[in-house]
MMTF fields as JSON, N, C-alpha, C and O atoms, coordinates in Angstrom:
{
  "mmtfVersion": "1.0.0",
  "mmtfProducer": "UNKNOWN",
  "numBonds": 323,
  "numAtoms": 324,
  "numGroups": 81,
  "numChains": 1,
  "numModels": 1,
  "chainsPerModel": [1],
  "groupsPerChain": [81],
  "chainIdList": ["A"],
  "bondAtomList": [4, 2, 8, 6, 12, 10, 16, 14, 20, 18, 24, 22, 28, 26, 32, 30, 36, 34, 40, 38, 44, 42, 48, 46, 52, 50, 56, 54, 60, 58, 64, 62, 68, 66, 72, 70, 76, 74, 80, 78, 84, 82, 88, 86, 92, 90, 96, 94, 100, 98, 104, 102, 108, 106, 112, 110, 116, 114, 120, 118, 124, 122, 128, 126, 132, 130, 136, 134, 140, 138, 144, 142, 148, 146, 152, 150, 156, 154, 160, 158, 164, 162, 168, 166, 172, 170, 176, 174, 180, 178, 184, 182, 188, 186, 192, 190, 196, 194, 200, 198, 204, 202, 208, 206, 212, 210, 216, 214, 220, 218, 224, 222, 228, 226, 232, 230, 236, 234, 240, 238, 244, 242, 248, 246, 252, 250, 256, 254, 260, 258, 264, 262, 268, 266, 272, 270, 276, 274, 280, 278, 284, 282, 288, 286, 292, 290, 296, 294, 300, 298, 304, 302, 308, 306, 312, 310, 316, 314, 320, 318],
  "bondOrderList": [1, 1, 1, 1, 1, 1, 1, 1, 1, 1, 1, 1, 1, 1, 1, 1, 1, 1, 1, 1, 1, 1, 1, 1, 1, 1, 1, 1, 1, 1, 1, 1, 1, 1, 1, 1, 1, 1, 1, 1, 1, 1, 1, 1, 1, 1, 1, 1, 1, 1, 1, 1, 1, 1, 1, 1, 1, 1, 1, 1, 1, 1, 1, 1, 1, 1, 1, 1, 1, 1, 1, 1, 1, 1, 1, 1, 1, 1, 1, 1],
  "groupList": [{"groupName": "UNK", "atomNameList": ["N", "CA", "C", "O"], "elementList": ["N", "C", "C", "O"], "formalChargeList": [0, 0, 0, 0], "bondAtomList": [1, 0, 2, 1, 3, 2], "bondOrderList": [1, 1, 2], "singleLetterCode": "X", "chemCompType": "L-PEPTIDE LINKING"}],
  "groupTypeList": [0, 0, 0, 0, 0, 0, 0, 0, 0, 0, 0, 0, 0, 0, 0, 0, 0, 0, 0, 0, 0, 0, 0, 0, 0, 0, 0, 0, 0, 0, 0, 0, 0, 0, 0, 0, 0, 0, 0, 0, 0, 0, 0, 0, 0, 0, 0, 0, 0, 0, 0, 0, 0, 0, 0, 0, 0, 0, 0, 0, 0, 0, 0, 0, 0, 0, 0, 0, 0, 0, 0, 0, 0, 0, 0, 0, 0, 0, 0, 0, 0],
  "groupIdList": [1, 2, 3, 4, 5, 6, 7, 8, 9, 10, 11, 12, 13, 14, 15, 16, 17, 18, 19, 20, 21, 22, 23, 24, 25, 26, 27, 28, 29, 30, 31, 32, 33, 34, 35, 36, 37, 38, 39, 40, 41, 42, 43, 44, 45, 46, 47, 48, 49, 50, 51, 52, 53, 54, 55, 56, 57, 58, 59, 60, 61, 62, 63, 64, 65, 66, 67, 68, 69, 70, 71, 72, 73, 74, 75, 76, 77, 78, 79, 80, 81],
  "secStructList": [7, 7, 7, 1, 1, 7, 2, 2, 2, 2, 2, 2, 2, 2, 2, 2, 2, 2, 2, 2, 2, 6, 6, 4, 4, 4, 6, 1, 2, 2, 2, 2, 2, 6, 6, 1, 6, 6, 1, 1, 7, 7, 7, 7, 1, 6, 6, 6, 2, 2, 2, 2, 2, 2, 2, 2, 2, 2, 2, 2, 6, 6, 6, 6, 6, 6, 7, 7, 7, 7, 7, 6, 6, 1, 6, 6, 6, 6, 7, 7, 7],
  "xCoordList": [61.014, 61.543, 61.579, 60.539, 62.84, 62.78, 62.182, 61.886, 61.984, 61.102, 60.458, 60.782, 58.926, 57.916, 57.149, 56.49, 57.101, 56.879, 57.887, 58.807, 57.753, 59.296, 59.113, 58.079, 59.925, 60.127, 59.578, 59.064, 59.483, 58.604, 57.675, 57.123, 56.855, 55.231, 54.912, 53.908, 55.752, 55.503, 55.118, 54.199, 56.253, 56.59, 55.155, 54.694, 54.661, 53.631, 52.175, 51.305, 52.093, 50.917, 51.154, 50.281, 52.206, 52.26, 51.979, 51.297, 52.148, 52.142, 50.758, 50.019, 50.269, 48.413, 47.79, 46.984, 48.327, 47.501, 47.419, 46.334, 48.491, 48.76, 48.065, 47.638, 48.135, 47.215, 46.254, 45.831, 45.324, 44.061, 43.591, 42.503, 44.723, 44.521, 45.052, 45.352, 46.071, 46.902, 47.269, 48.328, 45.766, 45.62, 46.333, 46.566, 46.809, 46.971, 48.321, 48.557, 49.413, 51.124, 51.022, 51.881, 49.632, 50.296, 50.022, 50.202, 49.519, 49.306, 50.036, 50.108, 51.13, 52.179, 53.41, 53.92, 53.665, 54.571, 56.564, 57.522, 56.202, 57.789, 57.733, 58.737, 56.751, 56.47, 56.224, 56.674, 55.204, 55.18, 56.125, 56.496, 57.408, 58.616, 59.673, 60.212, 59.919, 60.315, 60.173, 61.213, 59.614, 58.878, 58.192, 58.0, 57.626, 57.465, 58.335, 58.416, 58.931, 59.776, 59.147, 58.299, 58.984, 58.873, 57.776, 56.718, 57.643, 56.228, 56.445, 55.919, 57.481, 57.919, 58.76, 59.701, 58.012, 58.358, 59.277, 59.899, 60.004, 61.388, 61.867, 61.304, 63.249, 63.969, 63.911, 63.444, 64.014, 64.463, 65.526, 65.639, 66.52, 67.895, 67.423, 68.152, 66.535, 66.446, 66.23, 65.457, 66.137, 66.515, 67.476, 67.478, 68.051, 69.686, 70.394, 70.844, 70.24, 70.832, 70.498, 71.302, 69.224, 68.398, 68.524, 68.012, 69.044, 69.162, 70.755, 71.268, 71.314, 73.136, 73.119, 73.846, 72.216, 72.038, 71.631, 72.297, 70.535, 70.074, 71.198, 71.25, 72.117, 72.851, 74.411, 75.114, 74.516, 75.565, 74.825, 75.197, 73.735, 73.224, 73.322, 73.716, 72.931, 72.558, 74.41, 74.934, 74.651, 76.579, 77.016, 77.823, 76.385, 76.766, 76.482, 77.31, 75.224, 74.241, 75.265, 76.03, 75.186, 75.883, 77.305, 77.712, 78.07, 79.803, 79.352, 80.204, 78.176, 77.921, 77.973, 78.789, 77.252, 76.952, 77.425, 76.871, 78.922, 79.481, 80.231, 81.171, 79.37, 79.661, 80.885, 80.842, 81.829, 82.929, 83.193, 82.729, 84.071, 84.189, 85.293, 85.871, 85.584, 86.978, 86.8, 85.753, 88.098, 87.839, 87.488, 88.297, 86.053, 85.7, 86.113, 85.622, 86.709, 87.211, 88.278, 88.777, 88.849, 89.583, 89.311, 88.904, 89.377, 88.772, 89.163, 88.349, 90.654, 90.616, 91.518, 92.573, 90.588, 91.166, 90.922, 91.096, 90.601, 90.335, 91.117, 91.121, 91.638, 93.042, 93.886, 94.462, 94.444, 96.042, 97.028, 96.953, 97.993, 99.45, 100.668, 101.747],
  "yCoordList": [32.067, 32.039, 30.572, 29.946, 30.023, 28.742, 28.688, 29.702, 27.357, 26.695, 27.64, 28.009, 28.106, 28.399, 27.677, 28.24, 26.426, 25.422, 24.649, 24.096, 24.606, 24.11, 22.113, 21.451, 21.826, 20.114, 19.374, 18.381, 19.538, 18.53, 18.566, 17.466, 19.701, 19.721, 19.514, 18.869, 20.051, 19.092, 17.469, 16.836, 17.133, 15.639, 14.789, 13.739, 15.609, 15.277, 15.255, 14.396, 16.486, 16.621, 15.401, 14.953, 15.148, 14.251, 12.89, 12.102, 12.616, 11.234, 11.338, 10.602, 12.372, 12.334, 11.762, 10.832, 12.539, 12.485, 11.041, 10.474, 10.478, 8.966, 7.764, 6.644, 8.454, 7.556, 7.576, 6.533, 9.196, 9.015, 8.268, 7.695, 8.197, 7.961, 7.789, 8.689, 6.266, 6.199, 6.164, 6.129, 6.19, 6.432, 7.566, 7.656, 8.713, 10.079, 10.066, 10.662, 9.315, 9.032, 8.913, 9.415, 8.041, 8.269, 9.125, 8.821, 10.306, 11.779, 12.447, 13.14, 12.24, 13.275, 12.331, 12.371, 11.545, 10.158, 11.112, 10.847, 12.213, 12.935, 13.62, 13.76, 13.937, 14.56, 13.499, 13.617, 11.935, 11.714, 11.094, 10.66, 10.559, 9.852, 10.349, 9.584, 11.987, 12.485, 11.986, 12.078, 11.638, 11.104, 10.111, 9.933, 9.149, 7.786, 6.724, 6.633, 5.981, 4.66, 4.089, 3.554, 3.758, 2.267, 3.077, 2.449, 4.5, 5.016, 3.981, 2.895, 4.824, 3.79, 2.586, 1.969, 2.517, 0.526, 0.426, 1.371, -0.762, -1.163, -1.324, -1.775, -0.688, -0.458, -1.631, -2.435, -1.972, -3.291, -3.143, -2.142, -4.243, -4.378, -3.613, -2.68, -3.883, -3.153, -2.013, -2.784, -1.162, -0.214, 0.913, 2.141, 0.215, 0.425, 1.734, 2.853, 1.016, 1.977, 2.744, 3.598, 3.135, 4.244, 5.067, 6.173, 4.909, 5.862, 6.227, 7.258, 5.275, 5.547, 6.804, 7.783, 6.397, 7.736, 9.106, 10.141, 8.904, 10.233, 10.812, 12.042, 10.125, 10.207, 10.918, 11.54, 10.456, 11.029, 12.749, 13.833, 12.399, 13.809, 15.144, 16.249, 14.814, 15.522, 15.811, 16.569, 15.152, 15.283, 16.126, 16.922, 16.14, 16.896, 18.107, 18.769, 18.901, 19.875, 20.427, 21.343, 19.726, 20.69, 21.159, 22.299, 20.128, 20.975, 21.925, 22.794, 22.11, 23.171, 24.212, 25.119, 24.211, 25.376, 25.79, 26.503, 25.236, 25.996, 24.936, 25.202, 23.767, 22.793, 21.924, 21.038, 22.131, 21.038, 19.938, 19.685, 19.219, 17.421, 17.093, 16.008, 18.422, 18.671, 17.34, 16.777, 17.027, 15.974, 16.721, 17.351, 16.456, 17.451, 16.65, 16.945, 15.767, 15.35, 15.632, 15.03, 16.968, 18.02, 19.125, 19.632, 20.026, 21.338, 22.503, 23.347, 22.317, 23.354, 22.284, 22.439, 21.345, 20.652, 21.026, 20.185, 22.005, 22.46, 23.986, 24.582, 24.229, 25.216, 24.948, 23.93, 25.973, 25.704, 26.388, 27.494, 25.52, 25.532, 27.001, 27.246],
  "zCoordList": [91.086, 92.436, 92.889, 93.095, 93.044, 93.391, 94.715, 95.347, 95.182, 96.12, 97.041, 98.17, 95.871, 96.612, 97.394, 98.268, 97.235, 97.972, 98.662, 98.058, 99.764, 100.576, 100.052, 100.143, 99.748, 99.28, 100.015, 99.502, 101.308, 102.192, 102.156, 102.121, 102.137, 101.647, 100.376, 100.075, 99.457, 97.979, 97.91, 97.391, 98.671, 99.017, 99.581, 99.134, 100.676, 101.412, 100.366, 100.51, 99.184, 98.617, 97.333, 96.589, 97.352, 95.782, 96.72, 96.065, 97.429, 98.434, 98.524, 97.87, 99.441, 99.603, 98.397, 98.412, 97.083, 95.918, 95.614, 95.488, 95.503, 94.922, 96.005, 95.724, 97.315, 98.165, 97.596, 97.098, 97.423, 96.877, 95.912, 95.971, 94.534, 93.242, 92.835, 92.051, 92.722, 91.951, 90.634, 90.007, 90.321, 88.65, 88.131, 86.926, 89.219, 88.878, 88.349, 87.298, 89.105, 88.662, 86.95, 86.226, 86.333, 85.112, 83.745, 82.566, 84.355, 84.184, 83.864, 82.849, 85.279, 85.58, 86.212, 87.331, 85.17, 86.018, 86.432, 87.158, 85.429, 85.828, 87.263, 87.962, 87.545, 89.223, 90.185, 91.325, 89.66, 91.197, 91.155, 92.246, 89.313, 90.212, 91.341, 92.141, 91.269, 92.425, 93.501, 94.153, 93.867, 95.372, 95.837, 97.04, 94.639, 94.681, 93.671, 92.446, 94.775, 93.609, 93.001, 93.715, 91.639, 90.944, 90.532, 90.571, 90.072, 89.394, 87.987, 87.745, 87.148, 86.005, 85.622, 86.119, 84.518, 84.536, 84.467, 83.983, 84.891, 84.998, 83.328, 82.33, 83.602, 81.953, 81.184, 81.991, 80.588, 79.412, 78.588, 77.882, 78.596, 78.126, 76.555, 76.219, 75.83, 74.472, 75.105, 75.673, 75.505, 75.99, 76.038, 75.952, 76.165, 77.04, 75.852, 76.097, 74.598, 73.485, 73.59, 73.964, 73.401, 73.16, 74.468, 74.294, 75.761, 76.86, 76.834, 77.271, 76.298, 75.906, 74.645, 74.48, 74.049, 73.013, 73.584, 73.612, 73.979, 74.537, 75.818, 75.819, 76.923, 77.021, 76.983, 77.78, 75.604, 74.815, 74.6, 75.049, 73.781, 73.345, 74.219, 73.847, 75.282, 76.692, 77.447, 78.264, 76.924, 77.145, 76.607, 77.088, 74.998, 74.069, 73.992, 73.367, 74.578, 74.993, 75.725, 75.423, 76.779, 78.554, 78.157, 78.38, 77.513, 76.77, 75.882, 75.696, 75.169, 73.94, 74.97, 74.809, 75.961, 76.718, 77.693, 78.53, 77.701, 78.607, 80.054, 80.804, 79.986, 81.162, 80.905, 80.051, 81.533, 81.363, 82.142, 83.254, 81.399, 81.678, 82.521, 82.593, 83.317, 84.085, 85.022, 85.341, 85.349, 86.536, 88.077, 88.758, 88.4, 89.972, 90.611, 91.701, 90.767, 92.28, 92.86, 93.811, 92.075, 92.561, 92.669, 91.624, 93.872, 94.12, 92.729, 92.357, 92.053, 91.122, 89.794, 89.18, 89.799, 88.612, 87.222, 86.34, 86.994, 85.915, 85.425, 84.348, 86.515, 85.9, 85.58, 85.962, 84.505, 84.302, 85.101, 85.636, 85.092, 86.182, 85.425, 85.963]
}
């Protein structure tokens, strides 16, 4: 059941926590980046490939399953005429 917890009080308990302890972000650094900036370290140009890869992959996933590359910045750009 999505948001059993309404987002603002999520928001509020991951904020408390990291006041308390910021040791805790790097635990669970995919939750408190939701809601705190700059949990993780800034990217590095060697980098860059390796997120262009995974990238691609994750491109490659969402068309396997169904998600298309239609242009949305048209309400029914993805029908035919």
């Amino acid at each position: 059941m999505p948001f059993q917890v309404k987002p603002s009080t999520m928001a509020s308990v991951v904020k408390g926590l990291y006041a308390l302890r910021p040791d805790w972000a790097q635990l669970a650094p995919a939750l408190f980046s939701r809601f705190i900036p700059q949990i993780h370290p800034p990217v590095l140009e060697s980098d860059l490939l390796r997120y262009a890869s995974q990238d691609r992959k994750l491109q490659m996933e969402l068309s396997l399953n169904g998600f298309s590359r239609c242009d949305q910045s048209r309400k029914r750009a993805c029908e035919e005429f």
